[in-house]
LUMMARDO-49582 format. One record per residue (C-alpha): x, y, z; residue in three letters. Coordinates in Angstrom, 1 decimal. Layout:
N
<pt <X; Y; Z>; "Ala">
...
***
This chain:
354
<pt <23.1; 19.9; 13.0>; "Unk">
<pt <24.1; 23.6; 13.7>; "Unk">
<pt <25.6; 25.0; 9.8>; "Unk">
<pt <29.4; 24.9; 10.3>; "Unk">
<pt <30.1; 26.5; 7.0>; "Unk">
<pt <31.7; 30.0; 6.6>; "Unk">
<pt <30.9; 32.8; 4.5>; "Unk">
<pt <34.1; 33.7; 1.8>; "Unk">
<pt <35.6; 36.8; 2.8>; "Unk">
<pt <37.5; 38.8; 0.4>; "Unk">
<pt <39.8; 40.9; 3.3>; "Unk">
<pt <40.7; 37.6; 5.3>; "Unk">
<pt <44.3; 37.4; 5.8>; "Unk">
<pt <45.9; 34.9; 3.5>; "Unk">
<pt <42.6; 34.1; 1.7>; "Unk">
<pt <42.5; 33.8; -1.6>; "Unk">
<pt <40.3; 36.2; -3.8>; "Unk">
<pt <37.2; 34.7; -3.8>; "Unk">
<pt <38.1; 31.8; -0.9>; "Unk">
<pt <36.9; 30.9; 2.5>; "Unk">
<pt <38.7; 32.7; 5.4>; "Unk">
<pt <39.9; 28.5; 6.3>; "Unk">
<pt <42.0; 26.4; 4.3>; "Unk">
<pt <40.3; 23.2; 3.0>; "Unk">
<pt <42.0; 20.7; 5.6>; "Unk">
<pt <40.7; 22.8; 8.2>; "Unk">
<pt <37.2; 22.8; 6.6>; "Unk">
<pt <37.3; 18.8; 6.3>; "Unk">
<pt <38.5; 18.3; 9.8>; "Unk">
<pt <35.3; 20.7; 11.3>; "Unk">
<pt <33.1; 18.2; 8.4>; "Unk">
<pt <34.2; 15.3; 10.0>; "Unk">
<pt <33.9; 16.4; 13.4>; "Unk">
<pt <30.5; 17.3; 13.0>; "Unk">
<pt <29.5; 13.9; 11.6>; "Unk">
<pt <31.6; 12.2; 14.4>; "Unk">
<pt <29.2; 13.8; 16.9>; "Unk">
<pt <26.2; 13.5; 15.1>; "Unk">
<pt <27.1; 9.7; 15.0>; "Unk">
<pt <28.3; 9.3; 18.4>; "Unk">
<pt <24.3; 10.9; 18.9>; "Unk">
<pt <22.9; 8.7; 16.8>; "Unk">
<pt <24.9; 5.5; 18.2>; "Unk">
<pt <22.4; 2.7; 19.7>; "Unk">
<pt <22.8; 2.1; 23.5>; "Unk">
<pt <24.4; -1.3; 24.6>; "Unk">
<pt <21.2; -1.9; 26.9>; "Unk">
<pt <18.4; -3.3; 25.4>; "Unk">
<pt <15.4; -0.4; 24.8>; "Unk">
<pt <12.9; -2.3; 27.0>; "Unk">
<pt <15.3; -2.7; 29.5>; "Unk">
<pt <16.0; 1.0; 29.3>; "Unk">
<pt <12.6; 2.1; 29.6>; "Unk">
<pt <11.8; 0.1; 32.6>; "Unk">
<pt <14.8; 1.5; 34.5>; "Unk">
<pt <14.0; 4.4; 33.4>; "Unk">
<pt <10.4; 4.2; 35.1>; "Unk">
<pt <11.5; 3.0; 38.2>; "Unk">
<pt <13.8; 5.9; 38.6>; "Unk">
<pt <10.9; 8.5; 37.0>; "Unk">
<pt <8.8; 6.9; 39.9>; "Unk">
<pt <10.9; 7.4; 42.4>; "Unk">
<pt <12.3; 10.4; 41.7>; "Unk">
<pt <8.5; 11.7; 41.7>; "Unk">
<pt <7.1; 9.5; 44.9>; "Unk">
<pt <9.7; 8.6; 47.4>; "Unk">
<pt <10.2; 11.6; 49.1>; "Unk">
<pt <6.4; 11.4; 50.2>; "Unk">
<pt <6.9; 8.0; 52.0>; "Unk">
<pt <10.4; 8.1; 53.4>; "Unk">
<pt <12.1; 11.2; 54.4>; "Unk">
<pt <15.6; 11.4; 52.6>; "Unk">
<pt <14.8; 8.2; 50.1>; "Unk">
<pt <15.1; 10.0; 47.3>; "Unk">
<pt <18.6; 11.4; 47.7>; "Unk">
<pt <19.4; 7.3; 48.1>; "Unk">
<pt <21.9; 6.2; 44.5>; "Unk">
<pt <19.4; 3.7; 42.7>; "Unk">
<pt <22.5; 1.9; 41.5>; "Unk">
<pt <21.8; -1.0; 39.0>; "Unk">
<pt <24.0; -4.0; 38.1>; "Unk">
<pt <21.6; -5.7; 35.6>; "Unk">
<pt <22.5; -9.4; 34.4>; "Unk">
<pt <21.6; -10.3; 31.0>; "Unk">
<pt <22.9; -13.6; 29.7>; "Unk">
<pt <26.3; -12.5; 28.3>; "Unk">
<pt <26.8; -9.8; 30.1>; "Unk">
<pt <26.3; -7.3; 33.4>; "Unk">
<pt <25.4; -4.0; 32.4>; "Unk">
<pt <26.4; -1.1; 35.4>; "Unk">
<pt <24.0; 1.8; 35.6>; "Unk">
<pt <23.8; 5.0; 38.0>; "Unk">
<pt <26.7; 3.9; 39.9>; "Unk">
<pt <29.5; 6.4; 41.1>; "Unk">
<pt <32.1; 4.2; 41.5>; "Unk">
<pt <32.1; 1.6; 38.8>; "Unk">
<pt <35.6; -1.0; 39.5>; "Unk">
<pt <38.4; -1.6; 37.1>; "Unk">
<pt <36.9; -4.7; 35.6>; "Unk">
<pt <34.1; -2.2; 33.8>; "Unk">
<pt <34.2; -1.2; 30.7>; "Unk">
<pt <32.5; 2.2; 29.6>; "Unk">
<pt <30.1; 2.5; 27.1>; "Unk">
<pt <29.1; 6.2; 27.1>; "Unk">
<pt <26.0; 7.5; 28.2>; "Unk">
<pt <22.2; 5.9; 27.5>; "Unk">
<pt <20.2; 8.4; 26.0>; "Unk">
<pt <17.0; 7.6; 27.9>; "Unk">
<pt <18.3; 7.5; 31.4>; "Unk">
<pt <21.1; 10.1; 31.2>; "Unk">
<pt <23.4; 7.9; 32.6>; "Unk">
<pt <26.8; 6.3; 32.4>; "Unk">
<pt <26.5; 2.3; 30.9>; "Unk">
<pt <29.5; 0.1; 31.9>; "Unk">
<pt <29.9; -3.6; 31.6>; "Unk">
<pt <31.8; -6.7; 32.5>; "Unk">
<pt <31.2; -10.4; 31.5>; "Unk">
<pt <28.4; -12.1; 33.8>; "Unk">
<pt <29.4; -13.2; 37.3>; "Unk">
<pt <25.6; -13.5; 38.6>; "Unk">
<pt <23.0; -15.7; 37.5>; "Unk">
<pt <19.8; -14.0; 35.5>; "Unk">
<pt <17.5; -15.0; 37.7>; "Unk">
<pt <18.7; -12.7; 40.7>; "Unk">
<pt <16.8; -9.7; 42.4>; "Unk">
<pt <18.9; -8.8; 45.8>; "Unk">
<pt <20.9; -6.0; 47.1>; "Unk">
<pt <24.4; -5.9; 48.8>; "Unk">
<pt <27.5; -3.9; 48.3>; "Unk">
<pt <28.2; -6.0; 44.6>; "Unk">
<pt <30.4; -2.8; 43.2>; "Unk">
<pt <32.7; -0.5; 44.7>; "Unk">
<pt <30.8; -1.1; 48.5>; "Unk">
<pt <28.1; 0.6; 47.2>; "Unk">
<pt <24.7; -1.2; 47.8>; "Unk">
<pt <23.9; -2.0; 44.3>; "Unk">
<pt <20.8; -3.9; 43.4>; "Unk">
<pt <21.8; -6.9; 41.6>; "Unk">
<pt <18.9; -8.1; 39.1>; "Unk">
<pt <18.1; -9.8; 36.0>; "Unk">
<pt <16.0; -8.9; 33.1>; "Unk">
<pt <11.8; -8.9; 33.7>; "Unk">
<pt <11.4; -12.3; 31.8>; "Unk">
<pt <14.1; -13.8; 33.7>; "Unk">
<pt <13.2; -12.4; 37.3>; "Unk">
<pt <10.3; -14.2; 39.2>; "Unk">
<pt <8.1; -10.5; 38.2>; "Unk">
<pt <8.2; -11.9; 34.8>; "Unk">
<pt <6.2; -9.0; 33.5>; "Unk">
<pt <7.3; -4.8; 33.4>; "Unk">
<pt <5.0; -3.5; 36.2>; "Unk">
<pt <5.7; -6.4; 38.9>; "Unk">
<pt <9.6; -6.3; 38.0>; "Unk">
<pt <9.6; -2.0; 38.4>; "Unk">
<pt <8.0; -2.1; 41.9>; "Unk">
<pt <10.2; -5.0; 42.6>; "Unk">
<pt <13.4; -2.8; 42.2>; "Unk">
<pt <11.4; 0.0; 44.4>; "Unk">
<pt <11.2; -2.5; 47.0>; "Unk">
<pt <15.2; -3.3; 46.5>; "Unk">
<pt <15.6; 0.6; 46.1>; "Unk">
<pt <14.3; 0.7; 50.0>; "Unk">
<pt <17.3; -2.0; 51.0>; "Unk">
<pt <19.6; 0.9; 49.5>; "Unk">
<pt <18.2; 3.1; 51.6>; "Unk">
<pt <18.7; 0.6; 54.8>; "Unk">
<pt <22.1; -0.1; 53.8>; "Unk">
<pt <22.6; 3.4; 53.1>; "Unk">
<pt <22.4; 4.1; 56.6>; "Unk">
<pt <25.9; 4.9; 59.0>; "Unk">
<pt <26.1; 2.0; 61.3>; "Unk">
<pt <23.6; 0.0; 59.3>; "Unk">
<pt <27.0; -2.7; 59.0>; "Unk">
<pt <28.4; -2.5; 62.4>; "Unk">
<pt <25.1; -3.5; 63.8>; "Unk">
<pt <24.3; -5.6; 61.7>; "Unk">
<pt <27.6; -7.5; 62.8>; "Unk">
<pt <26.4; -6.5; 66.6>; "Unk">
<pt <23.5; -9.2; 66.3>; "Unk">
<pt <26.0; -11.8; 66.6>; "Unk">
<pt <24.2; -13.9; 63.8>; "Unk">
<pt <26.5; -14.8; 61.2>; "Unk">
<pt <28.5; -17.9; 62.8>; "Unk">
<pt <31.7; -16.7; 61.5>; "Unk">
<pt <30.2; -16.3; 58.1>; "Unk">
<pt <31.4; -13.0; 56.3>; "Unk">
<pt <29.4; -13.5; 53.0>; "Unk">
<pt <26.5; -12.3; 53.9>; "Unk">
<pt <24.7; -16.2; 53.5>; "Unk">
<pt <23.9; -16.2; 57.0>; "Unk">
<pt <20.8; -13.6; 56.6>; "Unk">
<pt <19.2; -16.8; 54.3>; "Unk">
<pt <20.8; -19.8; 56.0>; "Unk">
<pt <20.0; -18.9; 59.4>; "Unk">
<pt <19.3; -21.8; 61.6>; "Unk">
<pt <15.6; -20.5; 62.3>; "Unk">
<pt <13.7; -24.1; 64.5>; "Unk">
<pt <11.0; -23.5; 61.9>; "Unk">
<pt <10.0; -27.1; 62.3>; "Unk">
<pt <9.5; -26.7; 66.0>; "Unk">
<pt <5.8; -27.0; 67.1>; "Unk">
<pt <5.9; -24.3; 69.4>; "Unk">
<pt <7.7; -21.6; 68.1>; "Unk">
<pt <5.4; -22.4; 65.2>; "Unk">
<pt <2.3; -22.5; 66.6>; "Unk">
<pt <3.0; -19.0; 68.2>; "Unk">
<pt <3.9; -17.6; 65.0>; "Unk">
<pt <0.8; -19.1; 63.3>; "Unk">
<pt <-1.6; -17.5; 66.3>; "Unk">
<pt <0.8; -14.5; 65.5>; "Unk">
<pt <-0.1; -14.1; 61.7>; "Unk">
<pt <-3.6; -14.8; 61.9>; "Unk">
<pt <-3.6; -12.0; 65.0>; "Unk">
<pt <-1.6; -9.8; 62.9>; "Unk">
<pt <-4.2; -10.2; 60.1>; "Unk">
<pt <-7.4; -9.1; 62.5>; "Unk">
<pt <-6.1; -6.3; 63.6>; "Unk">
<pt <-5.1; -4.6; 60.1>; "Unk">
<pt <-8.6; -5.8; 58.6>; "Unk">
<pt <-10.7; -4.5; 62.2>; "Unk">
<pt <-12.6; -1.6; 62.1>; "Unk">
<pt <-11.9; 2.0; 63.9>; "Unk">
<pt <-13.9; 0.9; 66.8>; "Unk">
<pt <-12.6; -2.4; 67.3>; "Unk">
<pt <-9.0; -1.4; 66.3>; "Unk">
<pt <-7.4; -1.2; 69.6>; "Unk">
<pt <-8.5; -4.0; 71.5>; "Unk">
<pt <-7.0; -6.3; 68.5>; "Unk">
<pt <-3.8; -4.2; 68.3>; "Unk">
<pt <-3.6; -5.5; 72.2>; "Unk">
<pt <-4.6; -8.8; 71.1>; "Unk">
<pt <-1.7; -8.8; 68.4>; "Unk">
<pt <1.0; -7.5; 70.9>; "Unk">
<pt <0.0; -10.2; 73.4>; "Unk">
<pt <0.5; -12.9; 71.0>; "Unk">
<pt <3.7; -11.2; 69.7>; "Unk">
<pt <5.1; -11.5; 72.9>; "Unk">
<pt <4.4; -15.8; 73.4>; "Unk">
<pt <5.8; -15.9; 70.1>; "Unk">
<pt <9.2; -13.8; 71.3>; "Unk">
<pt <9.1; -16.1; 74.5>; "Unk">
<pt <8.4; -19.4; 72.7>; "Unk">
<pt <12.0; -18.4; 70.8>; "Unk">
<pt <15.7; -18.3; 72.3>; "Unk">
<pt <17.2; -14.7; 72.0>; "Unk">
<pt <19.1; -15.2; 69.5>; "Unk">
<pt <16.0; -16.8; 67.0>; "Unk">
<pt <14.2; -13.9; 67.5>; "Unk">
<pt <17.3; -11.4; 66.7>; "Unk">
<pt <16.7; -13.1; 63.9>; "Unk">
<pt <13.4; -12.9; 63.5>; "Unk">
<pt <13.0; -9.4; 64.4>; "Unk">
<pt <16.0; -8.8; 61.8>; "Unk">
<pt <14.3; -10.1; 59.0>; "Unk">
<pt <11.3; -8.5; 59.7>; "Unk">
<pt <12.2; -5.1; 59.9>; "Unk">
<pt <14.6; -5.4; 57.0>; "Unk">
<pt <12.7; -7.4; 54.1>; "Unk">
<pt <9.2; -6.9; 56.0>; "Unk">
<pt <9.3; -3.1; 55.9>; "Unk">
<pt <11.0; -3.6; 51.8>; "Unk">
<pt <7.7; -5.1; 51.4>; "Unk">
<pt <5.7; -2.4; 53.0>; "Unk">
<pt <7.3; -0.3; 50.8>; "Unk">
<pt <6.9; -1.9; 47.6>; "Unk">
<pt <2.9; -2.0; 48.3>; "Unk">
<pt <2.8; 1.7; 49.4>; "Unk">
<pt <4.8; 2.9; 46.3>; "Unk">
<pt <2.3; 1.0; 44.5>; "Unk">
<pt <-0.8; 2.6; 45.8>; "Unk">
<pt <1.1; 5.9; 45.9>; "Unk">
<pt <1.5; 5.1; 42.2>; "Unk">
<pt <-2.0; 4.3; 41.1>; "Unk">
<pt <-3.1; 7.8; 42.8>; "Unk">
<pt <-0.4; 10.0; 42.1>; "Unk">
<pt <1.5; 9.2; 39.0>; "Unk">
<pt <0.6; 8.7; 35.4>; "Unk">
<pt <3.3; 6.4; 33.6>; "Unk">
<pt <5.1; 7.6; 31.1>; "Unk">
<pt <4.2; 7.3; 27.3>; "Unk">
<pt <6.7; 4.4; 26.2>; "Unk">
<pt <6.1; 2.6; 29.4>; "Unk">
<pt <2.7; 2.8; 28.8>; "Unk">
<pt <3.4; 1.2; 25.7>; "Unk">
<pt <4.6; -2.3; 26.7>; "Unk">
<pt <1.9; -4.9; 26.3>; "Unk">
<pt <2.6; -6.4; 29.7>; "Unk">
<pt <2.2; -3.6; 31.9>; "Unk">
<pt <-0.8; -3.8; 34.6>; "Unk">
<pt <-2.3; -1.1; 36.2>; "Unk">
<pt <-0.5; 0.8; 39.5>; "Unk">
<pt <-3.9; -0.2; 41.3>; "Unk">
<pt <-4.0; -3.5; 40.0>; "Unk">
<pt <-0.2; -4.3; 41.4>; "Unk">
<pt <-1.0; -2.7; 45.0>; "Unk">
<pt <-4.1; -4.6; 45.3>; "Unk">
<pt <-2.4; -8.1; 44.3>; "Unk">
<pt <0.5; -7.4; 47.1>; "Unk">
<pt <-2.0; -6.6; 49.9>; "Unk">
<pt <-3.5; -9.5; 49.3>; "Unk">
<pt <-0.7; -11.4; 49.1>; "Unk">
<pt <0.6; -9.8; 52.2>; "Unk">
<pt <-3.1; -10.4; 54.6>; "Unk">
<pt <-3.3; -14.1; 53.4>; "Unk">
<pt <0.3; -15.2; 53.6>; "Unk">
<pt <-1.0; -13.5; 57.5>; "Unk">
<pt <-4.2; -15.8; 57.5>; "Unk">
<pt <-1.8; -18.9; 57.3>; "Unk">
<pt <2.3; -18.5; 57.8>; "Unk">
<pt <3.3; -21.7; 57.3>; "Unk">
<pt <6.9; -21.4; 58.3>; "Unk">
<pt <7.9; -25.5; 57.9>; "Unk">
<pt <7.4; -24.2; 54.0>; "Unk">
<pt <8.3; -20.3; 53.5>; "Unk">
<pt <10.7; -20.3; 56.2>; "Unk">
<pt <12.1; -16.5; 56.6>; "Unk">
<pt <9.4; -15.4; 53.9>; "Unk">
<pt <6.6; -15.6; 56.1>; "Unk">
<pt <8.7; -13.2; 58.5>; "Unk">
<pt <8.8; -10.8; 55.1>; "Unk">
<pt <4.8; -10.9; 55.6>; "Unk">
<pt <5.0; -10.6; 59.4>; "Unk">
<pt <7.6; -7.3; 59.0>; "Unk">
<pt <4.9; -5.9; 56.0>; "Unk">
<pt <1.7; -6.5; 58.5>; "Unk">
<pt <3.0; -4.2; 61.0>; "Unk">
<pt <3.4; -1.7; 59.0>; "Unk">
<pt <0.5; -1.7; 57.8>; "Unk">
<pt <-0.8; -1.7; 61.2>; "Unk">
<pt <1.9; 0.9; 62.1>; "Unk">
<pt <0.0; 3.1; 59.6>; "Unk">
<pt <-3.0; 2.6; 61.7>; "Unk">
<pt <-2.0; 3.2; 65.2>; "Unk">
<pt <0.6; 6.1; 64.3>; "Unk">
<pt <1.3; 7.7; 61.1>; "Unk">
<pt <4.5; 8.9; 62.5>; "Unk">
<pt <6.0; 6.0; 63.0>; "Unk">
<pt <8.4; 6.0; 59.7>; "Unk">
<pt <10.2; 9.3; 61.1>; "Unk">
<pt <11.5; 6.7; 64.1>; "Unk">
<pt <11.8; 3.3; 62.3>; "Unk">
<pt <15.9; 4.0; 61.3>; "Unk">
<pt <16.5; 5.2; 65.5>; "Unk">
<pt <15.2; 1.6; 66.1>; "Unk">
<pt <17.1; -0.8; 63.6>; "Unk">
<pt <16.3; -4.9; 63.1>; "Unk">
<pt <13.1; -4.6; 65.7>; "Unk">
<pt <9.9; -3.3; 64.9>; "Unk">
<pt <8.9; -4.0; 68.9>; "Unk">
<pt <9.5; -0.7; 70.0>; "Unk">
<pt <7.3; 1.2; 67.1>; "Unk">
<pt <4.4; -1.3; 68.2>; "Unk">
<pt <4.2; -0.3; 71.8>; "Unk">
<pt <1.6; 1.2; 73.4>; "Unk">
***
């Protein structure tokens, strides 16, 4: 605390012989408003410290990696509405609504904390516009998420961070409306509820022969690399045929969208195990894994949900691993290819040509 006291000076104007140059209200009053800032410093933050730390690493990693992977990603807001059981707690969002209430700023993250009794359920991880019609990711604690553990849930909220970035875009909403998907629905629902024939043999059996092609042609070799990049587009195209147009707007939709979010959420993690050293108090939880670790466990997760689809049972999730498997084959064929994805929205197609 800077010394606020003053020296006595004999010559002051209306001081006393011997007296400080201020009068002893004045003196208390500069007392207490040193020990009112000095508390207000000291005061705890209303988010939890672990929760603080991890937000704080997801933004640390971003700040430092997504520039390298998507051009313009990291001027994207990473706004936060995290649900804990009593309450939603607002973070890095410029436009927080009437119904917040501020809390000051959180030391760690340097930003703005506002709150409002839980609307969502703990359990969430999505992004829409939930504040202000700002896309705002919308997501529970670790424990309470399906990551269930630090490093899982921060690449987790990269891969939401990318749906920001989606969203973000200027007619990302009116063509979204253009796909003529939604049945009247203005929710949003639609994008899950979709009437997708997943139980249909045929559209099924082409999107089995299309995983499995998928799969080939990321794990093939240099030399055999084209001829099952062919092989995949072929089988792409029975699969687009086998659907009506409007299934495979859909389709197409939630492959671009969620597929290329997961994409993203492996990259950053490889990006992250050879690039970036965690911080110290992140380091410090005894659930984090290793950046490496966490890349490896998506890509697998990614080539075998590939090796067998299954869509009677994951329904639009096995798109998420169709949209991820072209980028990764993307990555292959042309290393350009993210500098175009946004000029071709909701269909990957176009990027995969020849």
């Amino acid at each position: 605390m800077p010394d606020t006291s003053i020296p006595p000076r004999h010559d002051r104007p209306g001081a006393p012989n011997g007296a400080p140059g201020f009068s002893i209200p004045a003196a208390a009053l500069l007392a207490a408003l040193a020990l009112a800032l000095a508390a207000a410093r000291q005061a705890p933050s209303v988010l939890d410290p672990s929760d603080a730390v991890r937000l704080a690493e997801a933004w640390r990693l971003a700040d430092r990696l997504a520039k390298h992977l998507w051009a313009g990603w990291d001027g994207v807001p990473f706004a936060v509405l995290l649900v804990t059981p009593e309450r939603e707690l607002l973070i890095g969002h410029p436009r927080p609504g009437a119904d917040f209430t501020g809390h000051g700023r959180d030391p760690l993250l340097d930003s703005e904390v506002f709150s409002r009794p839980r609307q969502f359920g703990t359990d969430l991880l999505a992004t829409f516009p939930a504040v202000g019609g700002l896309p705002t990711i919308v997501v529970g604690r670790a424990e309470s998420t399906a990551a269930r553990t630090s490093t899982p849930w921060v690449a987790t909220l990269l891969h939401e961070h990318f749906h920001q970035m989606q969203m973000s875009q200027p007619d990302y909403w009116s063509q979204v409306e253009a796909l003529n998907l939604s049945g009247g629905d203005t929710s949003g629902q639609w994008m899950l509820d979709y009437p997708f024939p997943y139980e249909a043999s045929a559209p099924g059996a082409a999107l089995q022969e299309l995983g499995r092609r998928l799969a080939e042609a990321i794990r093939a070799g240099d030399r055999d690399l084209d001829t099952c990049a062919d092989a995949y587009r072929r089988s792409r195209e029975r699969f687009r045929l086998a659907l009506s147009e409007p299934d495979y707007r859909y389709f197409a939709f939630q492959s671009w969208q969620e597929g290329i979010a997961r994409y993203t959420e492996y990259r950053m993690a490889d990006l992250a195990a050879r690039e970036y050293r965690p911080s110290r108090r992140f380091r410090e939880f005894p659930d984090v894994s290793l950046w490496g670790d966490v890349a490896s466990a998506l890509r697998k997760d990614i080539l075998g949900a590939l090796d067998d689809l299954r869509p009677t049972e994951r329904r639009r999730v096995a798109f998420y691993a169709v949209g991820a498997g072209e980028g990764l084959l993307l990555d292959r064929l042309d290393s350009d290819w993210r500098s175009r994805y946004f000029a071709h929205p909701f269909d990957l197609g176009p990027l995969l040509a020849p």
